[in-house]
FIVEXDREN-43754 format. One record per atom (N, C-alpha, C, O, CB): atom name; residue in three letters; x, y, z; chain; residue number from 1. Coordinates in Angstrom, 1 decimal. Glycine has a CB too. Layout:
# residues N
 name resn      X      Y      Z chain resi
   CA  ALA      X      Y      Z     A  NUM
...
***
This chain:
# residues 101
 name resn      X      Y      Z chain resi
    N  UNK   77.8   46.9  -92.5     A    1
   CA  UNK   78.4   47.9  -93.3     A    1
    C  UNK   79.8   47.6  -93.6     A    1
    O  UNK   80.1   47.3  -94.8     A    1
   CB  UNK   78.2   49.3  -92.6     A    1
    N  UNK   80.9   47.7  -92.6     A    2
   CA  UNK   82.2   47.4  -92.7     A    2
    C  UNK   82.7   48.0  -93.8     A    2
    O  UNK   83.3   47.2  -94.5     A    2
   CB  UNK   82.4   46.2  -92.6     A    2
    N  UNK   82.8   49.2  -94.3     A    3
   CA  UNK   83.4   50.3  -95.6     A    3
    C  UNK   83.9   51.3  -94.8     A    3
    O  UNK   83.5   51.6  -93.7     A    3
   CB  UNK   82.3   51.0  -96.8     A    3
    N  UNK   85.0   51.7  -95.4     A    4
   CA  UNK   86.0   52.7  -94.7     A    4
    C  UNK   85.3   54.0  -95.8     A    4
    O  UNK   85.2   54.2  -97.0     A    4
   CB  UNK   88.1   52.3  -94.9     A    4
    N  UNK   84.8   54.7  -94.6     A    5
   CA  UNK   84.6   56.5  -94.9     A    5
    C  UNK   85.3   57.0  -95.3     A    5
    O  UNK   85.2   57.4  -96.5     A    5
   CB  UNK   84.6   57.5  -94.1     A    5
    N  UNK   86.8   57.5  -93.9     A    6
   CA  UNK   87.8   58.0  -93.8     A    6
    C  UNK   88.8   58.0  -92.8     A    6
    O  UNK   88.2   57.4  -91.9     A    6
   CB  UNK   87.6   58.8  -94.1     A    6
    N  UNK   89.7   58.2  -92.3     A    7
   CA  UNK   90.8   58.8  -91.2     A    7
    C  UNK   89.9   59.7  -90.6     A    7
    O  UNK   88.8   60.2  -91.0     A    7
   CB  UNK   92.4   59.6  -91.8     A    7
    N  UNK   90.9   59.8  -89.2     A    8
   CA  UNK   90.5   60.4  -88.4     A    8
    C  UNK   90.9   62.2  -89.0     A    8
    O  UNK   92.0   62.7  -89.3     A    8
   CB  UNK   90.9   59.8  -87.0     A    8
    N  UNK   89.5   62.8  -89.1     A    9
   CA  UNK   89.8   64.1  -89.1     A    9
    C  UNK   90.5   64.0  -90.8     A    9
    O  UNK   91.1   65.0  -91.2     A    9
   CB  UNK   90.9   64.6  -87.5     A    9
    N  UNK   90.5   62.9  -91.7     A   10
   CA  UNK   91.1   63.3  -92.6     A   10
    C  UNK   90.0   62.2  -94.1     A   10
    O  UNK   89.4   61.2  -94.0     A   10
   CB  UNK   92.9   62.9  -92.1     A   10
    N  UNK   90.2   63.0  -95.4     A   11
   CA  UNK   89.5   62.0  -96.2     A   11
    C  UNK   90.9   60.9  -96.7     A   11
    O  UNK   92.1   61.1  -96.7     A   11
   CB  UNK   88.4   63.0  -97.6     A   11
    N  UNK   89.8   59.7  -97.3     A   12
   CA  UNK   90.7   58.1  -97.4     A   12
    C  UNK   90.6   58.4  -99.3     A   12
    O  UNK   89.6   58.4 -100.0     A   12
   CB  UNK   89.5   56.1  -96.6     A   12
    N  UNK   91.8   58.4  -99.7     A   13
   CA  UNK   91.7   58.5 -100.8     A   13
    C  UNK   93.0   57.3 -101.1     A   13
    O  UNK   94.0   57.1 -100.4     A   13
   CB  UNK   91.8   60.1 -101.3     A   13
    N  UNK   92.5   56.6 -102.5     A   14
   CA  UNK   93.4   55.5 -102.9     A   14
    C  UNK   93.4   55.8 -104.5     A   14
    O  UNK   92.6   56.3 -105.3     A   14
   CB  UNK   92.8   53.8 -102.4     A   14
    N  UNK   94.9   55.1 -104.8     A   15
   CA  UNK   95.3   55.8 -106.4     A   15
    C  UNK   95.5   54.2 -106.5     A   15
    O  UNK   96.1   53.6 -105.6     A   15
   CB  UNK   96.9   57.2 -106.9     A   15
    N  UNK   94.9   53.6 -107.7     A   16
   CA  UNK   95.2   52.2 -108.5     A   16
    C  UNK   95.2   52.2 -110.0     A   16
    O  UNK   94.3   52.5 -110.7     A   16
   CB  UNK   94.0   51.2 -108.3     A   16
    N  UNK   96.2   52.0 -110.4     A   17
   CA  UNK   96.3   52.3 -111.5     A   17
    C  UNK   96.0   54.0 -112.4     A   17
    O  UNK   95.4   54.2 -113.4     A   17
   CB  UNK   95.5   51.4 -111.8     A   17
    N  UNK   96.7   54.9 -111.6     A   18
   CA  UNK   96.3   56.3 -112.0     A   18
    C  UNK   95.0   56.8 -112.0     A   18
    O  UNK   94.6   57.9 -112.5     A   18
   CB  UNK   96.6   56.4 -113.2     A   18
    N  UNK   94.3   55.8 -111.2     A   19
   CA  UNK   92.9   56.5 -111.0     A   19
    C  UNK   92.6   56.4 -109.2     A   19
    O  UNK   92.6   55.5 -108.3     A   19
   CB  UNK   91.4   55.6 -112.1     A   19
    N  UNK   92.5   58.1 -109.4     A   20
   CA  UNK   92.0   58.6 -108.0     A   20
    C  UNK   90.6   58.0 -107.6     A   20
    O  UNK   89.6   58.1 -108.3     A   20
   CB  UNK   92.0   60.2 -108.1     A   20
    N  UNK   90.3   57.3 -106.4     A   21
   CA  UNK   89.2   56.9 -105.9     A   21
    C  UNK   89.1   57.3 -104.2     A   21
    O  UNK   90.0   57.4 -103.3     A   21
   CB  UNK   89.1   55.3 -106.2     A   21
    N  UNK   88.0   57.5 -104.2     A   22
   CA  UNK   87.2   57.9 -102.5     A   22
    C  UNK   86.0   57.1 -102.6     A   22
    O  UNK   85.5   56.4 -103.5     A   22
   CB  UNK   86.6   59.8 -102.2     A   22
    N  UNK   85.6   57.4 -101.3     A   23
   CA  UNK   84.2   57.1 -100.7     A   23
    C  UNK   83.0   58.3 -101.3     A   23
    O  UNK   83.1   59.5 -101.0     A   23
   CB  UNK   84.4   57.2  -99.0     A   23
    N  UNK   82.1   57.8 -102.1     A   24
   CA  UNK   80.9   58.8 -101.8     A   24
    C  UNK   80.7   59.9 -100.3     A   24
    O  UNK   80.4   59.6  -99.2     A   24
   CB  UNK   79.6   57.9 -101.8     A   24
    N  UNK   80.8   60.9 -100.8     A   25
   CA  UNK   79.9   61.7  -99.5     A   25
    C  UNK   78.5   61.1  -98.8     A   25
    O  UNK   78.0   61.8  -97.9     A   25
   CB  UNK   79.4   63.3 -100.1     A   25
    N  UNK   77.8   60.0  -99.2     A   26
   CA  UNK   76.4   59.0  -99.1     A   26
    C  UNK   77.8   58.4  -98.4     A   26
    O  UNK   77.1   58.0  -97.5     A   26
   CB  UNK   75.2   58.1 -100.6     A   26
    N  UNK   78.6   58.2  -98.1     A   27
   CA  UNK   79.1   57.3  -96.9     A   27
    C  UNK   79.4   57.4  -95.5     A   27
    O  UNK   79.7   56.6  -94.6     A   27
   CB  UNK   80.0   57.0  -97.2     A   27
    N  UNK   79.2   58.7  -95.7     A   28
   CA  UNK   79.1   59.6  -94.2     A   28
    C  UNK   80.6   59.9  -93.9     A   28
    O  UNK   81.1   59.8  -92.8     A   28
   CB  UNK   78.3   58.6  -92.5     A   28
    N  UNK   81.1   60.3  -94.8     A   29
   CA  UNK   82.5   60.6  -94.4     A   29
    C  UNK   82.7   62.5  -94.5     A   29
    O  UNK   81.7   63.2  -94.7     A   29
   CB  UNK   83.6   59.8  -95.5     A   29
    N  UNK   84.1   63.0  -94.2     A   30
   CA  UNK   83.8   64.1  -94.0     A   30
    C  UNK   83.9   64.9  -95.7     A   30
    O  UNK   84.7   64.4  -96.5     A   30
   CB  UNK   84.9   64.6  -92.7     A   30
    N  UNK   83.0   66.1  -96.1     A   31
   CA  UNK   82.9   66.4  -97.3     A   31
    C  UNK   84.1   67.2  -97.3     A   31
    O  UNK   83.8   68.4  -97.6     A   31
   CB  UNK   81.7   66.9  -97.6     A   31
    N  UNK   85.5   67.0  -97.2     A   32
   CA  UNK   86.5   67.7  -97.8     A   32
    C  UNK   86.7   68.7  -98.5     A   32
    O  UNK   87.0   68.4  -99.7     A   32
   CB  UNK   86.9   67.0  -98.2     A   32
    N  UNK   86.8   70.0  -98.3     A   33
   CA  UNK   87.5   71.0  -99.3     A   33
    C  UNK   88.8   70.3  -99.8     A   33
    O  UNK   88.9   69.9 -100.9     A   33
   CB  UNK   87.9   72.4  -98.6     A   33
    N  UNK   89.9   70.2  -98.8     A   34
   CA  UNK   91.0   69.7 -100.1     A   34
    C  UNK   90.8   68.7 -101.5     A   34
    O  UNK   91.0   68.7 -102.7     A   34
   CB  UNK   92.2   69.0  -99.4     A   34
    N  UNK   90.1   67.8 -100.4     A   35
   CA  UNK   89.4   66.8 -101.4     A   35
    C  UNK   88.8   66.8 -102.9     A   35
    O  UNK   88.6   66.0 -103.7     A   35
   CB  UNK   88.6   66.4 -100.9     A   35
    N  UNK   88.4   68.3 -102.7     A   36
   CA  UNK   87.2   68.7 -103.4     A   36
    C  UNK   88.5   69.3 -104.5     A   36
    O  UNK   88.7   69.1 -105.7     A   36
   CB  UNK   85.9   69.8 -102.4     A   36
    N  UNK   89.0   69.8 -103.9     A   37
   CA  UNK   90.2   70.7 -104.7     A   37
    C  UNK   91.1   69.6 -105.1     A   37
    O  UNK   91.5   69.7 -106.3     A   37
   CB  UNK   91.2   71.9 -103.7     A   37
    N  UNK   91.3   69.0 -104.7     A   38
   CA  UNK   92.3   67.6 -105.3     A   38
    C  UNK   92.0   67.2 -106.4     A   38
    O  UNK   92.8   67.1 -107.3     A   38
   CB  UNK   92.3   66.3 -104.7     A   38
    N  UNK   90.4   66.7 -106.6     A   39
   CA  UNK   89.9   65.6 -107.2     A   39
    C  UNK   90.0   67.3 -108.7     A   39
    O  UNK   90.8   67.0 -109.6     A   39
   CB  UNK   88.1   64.7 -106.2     A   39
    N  UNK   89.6   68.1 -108.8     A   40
   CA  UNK   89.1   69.2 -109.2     A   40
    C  UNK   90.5   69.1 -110.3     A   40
    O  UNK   90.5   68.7 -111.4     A   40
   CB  UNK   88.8   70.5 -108.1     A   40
    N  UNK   91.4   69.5 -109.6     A   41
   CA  UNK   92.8   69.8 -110.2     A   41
    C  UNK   93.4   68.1 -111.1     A   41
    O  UNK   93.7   67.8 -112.2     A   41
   CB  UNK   94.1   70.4 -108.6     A   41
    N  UNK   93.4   67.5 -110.1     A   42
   CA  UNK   94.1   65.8 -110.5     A   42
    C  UNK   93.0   65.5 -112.0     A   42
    O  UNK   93.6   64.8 -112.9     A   42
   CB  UNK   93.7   64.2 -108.8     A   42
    N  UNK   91.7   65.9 -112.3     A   43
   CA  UNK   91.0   65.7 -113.3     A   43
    C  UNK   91.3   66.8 -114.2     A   43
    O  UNK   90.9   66.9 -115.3     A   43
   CB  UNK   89.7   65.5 -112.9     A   43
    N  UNK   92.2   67.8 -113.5     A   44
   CA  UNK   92.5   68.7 -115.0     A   44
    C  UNK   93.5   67.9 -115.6     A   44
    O  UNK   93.3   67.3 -116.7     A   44
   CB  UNK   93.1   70.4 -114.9     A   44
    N  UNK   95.0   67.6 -114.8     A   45
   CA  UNK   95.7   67.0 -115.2     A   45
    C  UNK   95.6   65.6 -115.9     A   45
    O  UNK   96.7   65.3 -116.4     A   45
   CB  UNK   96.3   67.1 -114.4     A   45
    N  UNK   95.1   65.1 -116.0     A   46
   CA  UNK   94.8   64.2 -116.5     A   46
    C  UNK   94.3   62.5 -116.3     A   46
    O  UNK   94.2   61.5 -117.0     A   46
   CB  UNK   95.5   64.4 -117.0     A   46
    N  UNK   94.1   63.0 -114.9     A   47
   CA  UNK   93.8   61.6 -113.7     A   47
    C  UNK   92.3   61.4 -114.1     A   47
    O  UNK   91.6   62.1 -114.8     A   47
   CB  UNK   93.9   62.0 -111.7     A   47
    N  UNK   92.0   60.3 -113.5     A   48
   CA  UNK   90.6   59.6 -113.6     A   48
    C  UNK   90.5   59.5 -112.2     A   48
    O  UNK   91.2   59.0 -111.3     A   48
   CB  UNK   90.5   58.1 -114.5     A   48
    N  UNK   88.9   60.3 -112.1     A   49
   CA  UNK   89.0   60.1 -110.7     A   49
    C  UNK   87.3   59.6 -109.9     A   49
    O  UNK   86.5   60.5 -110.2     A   49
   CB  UNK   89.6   61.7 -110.2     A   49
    N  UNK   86.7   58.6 -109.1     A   50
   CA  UNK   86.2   57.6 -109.2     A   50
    C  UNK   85.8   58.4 -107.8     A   50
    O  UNK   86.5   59.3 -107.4     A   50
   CB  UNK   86.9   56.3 -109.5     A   50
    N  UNK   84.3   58.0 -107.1     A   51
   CA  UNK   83.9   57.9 -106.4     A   51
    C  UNK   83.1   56.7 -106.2     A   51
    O  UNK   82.2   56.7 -107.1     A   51
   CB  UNK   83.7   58.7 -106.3     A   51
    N  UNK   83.0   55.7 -105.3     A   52
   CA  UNK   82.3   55.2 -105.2     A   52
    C  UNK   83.3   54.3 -103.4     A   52
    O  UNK   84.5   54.4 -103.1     A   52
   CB  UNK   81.8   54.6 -106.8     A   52
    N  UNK   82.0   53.2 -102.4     A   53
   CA  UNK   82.4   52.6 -101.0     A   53
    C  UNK   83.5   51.8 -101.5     A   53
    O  UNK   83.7   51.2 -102.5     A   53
   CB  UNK   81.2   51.6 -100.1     A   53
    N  UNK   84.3   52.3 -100.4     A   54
   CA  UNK   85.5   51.8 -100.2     A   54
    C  UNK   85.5   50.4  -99.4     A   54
    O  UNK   84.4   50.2  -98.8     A   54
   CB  UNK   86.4   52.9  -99.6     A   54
    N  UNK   86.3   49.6  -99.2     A   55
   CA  UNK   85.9   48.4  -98.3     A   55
    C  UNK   87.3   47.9  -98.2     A   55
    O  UNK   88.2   48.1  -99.1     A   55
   CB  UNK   84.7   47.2  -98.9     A   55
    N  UNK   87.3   47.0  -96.8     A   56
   CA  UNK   89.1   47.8  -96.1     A   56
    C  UNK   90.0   46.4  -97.1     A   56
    O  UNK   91.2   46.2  -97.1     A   56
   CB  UNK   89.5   47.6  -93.3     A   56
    N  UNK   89.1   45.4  -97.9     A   57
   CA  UNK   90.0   44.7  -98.8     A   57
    C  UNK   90.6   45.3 -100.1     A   57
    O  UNK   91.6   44.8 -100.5     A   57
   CB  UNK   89.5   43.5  -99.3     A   57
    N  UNK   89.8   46.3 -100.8     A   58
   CA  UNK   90.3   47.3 -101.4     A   58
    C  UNK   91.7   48.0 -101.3     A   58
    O  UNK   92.4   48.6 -102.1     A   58
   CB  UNK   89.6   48.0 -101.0     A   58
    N  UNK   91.7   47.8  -99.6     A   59
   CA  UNK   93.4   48.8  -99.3     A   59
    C  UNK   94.6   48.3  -99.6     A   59
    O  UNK   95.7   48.8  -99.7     A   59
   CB  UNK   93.9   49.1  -97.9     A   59
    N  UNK   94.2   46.8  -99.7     A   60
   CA  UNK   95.4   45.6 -100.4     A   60
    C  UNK   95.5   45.8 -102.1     A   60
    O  UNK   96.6   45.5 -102.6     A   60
   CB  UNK   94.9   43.8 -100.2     A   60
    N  UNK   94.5   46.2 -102.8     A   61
   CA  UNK   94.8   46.0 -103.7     A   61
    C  UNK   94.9   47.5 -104.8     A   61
    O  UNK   94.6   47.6 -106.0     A   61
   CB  UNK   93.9   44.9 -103.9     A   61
    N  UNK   95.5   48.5 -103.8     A   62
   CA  UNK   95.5   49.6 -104.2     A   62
    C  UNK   97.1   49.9 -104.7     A   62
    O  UNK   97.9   49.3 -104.0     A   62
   CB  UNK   94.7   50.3 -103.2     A   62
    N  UNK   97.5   50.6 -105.3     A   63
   CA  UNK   99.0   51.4 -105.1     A   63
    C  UNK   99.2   52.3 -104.5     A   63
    O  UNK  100.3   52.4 -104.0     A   63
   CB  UNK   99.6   52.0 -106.1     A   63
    N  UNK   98.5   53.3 -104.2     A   64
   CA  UNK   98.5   54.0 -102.6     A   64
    C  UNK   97.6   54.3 -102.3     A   64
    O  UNK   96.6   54.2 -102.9     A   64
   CB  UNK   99.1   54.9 -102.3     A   64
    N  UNK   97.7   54.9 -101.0     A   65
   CA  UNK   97.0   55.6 -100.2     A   65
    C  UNK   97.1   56.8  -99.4     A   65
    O  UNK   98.0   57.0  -98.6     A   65
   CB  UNK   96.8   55.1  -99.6     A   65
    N  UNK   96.2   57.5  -99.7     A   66
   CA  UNK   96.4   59.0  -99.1     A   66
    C  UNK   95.0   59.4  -97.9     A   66
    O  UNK   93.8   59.1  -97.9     A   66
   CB  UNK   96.3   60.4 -100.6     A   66
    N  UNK   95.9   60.0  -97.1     A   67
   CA  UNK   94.7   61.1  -96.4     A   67
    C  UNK   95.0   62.8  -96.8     A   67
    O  UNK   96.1   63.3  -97.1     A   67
   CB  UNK   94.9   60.9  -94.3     A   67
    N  UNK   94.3   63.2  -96.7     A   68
   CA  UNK   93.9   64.7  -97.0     A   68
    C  UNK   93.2   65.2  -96.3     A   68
    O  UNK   92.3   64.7  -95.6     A   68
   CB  UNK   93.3   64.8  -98.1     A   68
    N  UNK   93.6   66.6  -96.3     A   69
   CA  UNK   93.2   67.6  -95.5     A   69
    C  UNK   93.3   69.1  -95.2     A   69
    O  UNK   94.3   69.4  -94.6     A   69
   CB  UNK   93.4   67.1  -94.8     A   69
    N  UNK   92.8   69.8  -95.4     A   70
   CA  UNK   93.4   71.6  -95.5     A   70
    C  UNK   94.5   71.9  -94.6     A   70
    O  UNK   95.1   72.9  -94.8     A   70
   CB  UNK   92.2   72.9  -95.1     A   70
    N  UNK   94.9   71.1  -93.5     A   71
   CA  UNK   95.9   71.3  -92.5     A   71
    C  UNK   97.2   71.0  -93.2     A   71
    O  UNK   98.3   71.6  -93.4     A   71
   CB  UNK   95.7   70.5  -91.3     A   71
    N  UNK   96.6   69.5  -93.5     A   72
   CA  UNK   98.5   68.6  -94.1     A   72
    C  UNK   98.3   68.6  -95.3     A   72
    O  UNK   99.4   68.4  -95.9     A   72
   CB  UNK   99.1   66.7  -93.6     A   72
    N  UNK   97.0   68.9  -96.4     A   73
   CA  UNK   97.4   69.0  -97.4     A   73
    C  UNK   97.8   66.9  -97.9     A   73
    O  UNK   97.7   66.1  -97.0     A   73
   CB  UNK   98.6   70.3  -97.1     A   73
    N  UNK   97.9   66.7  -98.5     A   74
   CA  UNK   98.3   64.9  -98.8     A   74
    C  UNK   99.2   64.4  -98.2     A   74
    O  UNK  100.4   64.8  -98.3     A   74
   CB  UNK   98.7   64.4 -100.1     A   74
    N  UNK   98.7   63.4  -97.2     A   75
   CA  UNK   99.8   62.5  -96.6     A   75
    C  UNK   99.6   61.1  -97.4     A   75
    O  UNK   98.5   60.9  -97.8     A   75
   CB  UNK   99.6   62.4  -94.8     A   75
    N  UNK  100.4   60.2  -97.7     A   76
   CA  UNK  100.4   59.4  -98.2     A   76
    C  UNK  100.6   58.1  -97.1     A   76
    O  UNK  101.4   58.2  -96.2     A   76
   CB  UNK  101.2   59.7  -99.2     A   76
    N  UNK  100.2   57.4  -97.1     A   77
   CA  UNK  100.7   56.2  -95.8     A   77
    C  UNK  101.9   55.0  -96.7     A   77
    O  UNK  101.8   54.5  -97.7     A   77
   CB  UNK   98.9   54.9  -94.9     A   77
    N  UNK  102.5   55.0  -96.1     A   78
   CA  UNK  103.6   54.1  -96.3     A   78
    C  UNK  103.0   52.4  -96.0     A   78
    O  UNK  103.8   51.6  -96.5     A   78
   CB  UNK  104.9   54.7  -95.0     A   78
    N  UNK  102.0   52.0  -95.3     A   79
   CA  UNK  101.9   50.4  -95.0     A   79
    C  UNK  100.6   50.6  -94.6     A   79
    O  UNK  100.1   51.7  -94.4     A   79
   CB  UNK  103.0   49.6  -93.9     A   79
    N  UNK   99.9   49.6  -94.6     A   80
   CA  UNK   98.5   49.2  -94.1     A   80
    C  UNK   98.9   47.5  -93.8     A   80
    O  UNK   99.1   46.8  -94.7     A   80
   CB  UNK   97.1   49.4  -95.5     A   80
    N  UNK   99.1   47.1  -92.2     A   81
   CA  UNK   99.1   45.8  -91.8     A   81
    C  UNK   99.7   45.1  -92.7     A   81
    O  UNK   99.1   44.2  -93.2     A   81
   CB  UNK   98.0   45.2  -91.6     A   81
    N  UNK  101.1   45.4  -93.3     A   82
   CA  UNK  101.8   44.2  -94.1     A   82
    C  UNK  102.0   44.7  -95.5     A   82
    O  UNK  103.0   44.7  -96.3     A   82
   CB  UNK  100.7   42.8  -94.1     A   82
    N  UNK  100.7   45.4  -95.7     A   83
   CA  UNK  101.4   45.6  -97.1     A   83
    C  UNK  101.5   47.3  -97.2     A   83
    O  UNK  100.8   48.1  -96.5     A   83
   CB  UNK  100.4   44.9  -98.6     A   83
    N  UNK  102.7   47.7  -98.3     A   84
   CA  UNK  103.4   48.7  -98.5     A   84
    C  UNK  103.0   49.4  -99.6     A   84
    O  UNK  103.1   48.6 -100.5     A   84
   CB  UNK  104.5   48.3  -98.5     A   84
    N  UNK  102.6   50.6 -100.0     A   85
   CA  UNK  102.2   51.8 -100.6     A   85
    C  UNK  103.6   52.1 -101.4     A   85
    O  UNK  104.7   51.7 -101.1     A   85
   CB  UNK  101.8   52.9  -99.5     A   85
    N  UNK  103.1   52.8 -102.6     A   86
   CA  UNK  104.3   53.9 -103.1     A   86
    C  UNK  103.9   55.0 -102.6     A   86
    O  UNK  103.0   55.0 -101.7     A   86
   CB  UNK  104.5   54.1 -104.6     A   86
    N  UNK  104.5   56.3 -103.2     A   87
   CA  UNK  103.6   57.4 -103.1     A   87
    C  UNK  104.1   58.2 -104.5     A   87
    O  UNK  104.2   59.4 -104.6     A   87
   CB  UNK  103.9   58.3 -101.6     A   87
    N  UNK  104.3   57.3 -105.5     A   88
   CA  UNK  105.0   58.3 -107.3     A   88
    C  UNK  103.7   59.3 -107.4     A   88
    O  UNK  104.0   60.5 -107.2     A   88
   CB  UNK  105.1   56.9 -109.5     A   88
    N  UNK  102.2   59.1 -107.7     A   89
   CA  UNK  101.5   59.5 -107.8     A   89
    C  UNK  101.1   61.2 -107.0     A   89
    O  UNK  100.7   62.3 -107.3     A   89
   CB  UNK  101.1   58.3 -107.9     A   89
    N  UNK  101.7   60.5 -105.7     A   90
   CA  UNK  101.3   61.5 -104.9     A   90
    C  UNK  102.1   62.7 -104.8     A   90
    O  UNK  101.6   63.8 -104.4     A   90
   CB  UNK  101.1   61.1 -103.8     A   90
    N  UNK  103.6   62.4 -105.1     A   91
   CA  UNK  104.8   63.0 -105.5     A   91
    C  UNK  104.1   63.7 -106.7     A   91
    O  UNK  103.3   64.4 -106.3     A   91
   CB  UNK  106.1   62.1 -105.8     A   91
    N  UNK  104.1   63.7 -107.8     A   92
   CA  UNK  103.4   64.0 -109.1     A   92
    C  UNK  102.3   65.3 -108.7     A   92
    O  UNK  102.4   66.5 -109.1     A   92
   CB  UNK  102.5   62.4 -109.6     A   92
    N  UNK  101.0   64.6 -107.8     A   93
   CA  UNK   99.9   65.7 -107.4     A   93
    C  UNK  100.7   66.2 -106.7     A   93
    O  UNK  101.5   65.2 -106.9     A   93
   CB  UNK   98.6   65.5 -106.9     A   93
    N  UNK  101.2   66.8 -106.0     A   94
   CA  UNK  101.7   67.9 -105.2     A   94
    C  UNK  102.8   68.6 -105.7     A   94
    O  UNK  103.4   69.6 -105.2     A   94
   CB  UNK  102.0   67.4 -103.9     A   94
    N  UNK  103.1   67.9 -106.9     A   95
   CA  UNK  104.3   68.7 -107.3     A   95
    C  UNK  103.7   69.8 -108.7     A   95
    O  UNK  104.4   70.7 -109.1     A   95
   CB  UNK  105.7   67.4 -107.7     A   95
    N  UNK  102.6   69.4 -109.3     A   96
   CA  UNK  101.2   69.6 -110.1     A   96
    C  UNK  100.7   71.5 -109.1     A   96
    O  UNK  100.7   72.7 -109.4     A   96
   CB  UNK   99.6   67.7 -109.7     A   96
    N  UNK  100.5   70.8 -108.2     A   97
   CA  UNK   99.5   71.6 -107.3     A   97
    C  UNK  100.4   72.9 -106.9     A   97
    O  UNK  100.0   74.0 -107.0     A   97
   CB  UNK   99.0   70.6 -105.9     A   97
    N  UNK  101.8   72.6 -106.3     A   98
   CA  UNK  102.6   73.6 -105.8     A   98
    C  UNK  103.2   74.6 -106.8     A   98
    O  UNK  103.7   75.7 -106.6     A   98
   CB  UNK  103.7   72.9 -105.1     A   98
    N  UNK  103.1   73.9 -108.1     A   99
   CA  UNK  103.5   74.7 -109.6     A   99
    C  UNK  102.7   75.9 -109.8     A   99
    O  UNK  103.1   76.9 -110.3     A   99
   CB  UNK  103.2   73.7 -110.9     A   99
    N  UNK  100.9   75.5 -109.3     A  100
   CA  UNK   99.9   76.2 -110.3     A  100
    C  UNK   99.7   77.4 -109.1     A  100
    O  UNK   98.8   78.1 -109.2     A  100
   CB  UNK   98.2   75.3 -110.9     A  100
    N  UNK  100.4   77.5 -108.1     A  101
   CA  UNK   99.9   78.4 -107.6     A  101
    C  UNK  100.4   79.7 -107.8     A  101
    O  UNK   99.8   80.7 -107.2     A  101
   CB  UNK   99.9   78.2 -106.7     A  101
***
């Protein structure tokens, strides 16, 4: 198998090129409300947003990476083994998100 689901307790979401991508729920990962609300809103705004297995060479070739969750809401990770993340995008959705409420 070797495809990343998700974090612990959190869903694995990666932005490449302005398009939001996850793992299928068929990957056994957890079915996320925020997620669900993320993906929901980031496609109003004007994101493209992708499901389909993630696989952990993927995480190199991404511009970031987020975990999500109704607790924290988007954390963004700063590094994966060497290589380094932005987070413009994720700055952007949350600043989208904190507006519409």
């Amino acid at each position: 198998v070797g495809r990343v689901a998700e974090a612990v307790s959190s869903n694995i979401i990666l932005v490449k090129n302005d398009t939001l991508i996850t793992p299928p729920f068929s990957e056994y990962g957890i079915d996320g409300v925020m997620k669900k609300v993320l993906f929901q809103k980031a496609s109003a705004y004007g994101y493209k947003v992708e499901e389909y297995p993630i696989y952990p060479e993927d995480l190199y070739s991404c511009d970031e990476v987020w975990l999500t969750n109704v607790m924290k809401g988007i954390q963004w990770v700063g590094d994966y083994r060497g290589k380094s993340f932005g987070n413009s995008v994720a700055t952007n959705i949350i600043s989208l998100l904190n507006n519409s409420l």
